[in-house]
N, C-alpha and C positions, 0 to 999 in steps of 0.2 A: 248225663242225668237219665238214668231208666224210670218211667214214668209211662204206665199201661193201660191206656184204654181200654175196659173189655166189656162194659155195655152201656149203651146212651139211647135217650131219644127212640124211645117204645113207644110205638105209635097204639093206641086206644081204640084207635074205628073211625070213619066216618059219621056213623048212625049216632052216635052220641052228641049232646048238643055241645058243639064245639070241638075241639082236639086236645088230647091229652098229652103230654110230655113228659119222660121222667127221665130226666138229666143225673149220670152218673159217673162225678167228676173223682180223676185220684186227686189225694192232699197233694199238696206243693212239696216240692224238696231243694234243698238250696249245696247237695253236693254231686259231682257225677255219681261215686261209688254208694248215692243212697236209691231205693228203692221205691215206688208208690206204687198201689194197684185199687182198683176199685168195681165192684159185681155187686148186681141189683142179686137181691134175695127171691128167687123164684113162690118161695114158701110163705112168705111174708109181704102180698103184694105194697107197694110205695114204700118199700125200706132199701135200704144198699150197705153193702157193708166194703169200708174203706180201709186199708192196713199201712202201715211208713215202716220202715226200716231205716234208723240215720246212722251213717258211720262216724265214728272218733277215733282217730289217730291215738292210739297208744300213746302215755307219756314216755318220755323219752328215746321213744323206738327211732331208729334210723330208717325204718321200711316204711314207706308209705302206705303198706296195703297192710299192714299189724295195726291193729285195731279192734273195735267193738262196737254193734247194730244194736241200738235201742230201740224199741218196738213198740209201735201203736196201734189199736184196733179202735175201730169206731161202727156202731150202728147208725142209722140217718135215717129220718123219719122223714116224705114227703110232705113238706108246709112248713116243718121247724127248722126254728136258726139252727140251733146246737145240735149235736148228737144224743141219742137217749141212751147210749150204754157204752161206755169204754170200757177198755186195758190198755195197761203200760204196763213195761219191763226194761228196767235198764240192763244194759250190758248181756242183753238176752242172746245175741251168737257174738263169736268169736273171731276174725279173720287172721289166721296166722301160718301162713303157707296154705291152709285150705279155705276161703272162702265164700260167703255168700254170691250163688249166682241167679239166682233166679225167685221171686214170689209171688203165689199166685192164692186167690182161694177158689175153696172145694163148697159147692152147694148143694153135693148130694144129698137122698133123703135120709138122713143121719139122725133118725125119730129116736133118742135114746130111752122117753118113756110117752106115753099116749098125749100129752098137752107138750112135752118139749124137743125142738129139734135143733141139734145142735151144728154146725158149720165148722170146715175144717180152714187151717192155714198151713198150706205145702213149704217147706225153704228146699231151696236144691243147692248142693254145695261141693266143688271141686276144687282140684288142685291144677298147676300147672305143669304137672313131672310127664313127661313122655312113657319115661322108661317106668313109672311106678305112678299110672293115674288111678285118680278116686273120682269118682261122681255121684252124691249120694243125695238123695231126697228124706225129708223129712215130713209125716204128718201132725200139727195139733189142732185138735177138737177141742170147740168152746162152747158154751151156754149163757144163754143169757137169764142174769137175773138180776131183776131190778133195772138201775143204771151202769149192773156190772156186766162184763165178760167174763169168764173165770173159764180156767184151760180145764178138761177131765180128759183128756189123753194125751199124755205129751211127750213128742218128739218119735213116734214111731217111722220106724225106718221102713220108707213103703219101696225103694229100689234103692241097689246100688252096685255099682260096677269097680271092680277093682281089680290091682293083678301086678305083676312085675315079670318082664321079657329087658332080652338083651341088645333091641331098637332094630334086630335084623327079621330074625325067627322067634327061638328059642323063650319060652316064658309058661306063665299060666296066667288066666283072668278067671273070674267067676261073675255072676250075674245072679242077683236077689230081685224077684218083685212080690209086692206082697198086697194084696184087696183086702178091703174090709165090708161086711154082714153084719146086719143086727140077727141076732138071735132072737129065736121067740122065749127060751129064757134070761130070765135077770138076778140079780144082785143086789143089794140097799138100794130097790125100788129102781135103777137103772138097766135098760136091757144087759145082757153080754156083747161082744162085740165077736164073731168069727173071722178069724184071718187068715190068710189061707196065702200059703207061700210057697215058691217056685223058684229052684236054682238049678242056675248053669251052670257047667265048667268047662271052661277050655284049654288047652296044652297042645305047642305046638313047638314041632323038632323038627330040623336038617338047617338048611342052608340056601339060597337061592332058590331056584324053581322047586326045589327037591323041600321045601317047607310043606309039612303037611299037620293041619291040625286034626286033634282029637277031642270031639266034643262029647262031654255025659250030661242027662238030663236025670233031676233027682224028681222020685215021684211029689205032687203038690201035698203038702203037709198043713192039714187044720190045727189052730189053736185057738180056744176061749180067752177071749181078754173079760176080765171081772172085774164089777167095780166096788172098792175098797168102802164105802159112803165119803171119798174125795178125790178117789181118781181112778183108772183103769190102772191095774199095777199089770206091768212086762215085765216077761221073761227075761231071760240073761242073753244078749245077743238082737236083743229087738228094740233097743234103743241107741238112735242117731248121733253122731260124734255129739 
């Protein structure tokens, strides 16, 4: 069962009358291969924002790890029962020879217009192949409105590692990572987003000690993400399995 603490019990001061506490719990999950995680909202002080991931076993698969991650997001307001803003998605990733390892959220300052900031949800996702690994990270960006969530960039691929070698020497891998900027210009009233990405390559040849790799760096390349009035549209190659 992966289930991540990642902030509790923010202490408020002494000076203040009394002590403050802001408890920030992940949802429950009732399988090993599901996910929870949970981050107080820096931006939004007494809120926290909660994410689940639950796995289902593929019908009829014989693989236990073939399957699909339904996905929940939740706002939380310090005082109230319920949440003030979800998302759900069924069948939102995929695990079939590649999948979900890791979920985390991003609380940068992600201001996409002067009243709205939006937060991101990272998934990271591998494979098990030696001789032919993937490791790749995804970013999506939500907004809140209303009692909604609603994604405006999604599944951007902010790293990944990939490659195939012969488990001695002999192979190549490549390495993608990629940041994101608000721009001071915008789109149907949303900022732009700049991204800015950086790849490696590697190649490496002989044999025993006589292995020597070759590594090139490509120079960092900017591109404008622009937003459509419903979502930042990506280019070909910059979105996540």
């Amino acid at each position: 069962m992966k289930s991540t603490w990642i902030s509790a019990a923010a202490f408020c001061g002494w000076l203040m009358a009394g002590q403050a506490w802001s408890d920030c719990t992940p949802p429950a999950v009732s399988g090993d291969a599901d996910f929870s995680v949970c981050k107080d909202w820096p931006a939004y002080p007494g809120q926290s924002i909660s994410a689940k991931a639950t796995f289902a076993r593929a019908a009829g698969s014989d693989v236990e790890t073939s399957g699909f991650y339904d996905f929940d997001l939740s706002v939380v307001q310090d005082g109230q029962a319920g949440p003030i803003a979800t998302f759900h998605q069924d069948s939102a990733f995929e695990s079939n020879g590649v999948a979900l390892h890791e979920l985390t959220l991003d609380t940068a300052r992600y201001s996409v217009t002067p009243d709205i900031r939006a937060f991101g949800a990272r998934t990271r996702f591998t494979n098990s192949s030696r001789l032919n690994p993937l490791d790749e990270t995804q970013l999506t960006l939500y907004v809140r409105e209303g009692q909604t969530l609603r994604p405006v960039l999604q599944q951007l691929l902010v790293y990944q590692y990939g490659g195939e070698w012969d488990g001695n020497c002999e192979g190549e891998r490549s390495e993608i990572t990629r940041t994101v900027e608000i721009a001071k210009t915008s789109s149907h009233g949303y900022a732009d987003l700049i991204v800015r990405t950086r790849e490696t390559g590697t190649s490496s040849v002989g044999r025993g000690d006589a292995c020597k790799d070759k590594i090139t760096e490509s120079k960092p390349v900017s591109t404008i993400l622009r937003y459509d009035g419903k979502s930042y549209v990506l280019p070909p190659g910059f979105k996540g399995l």
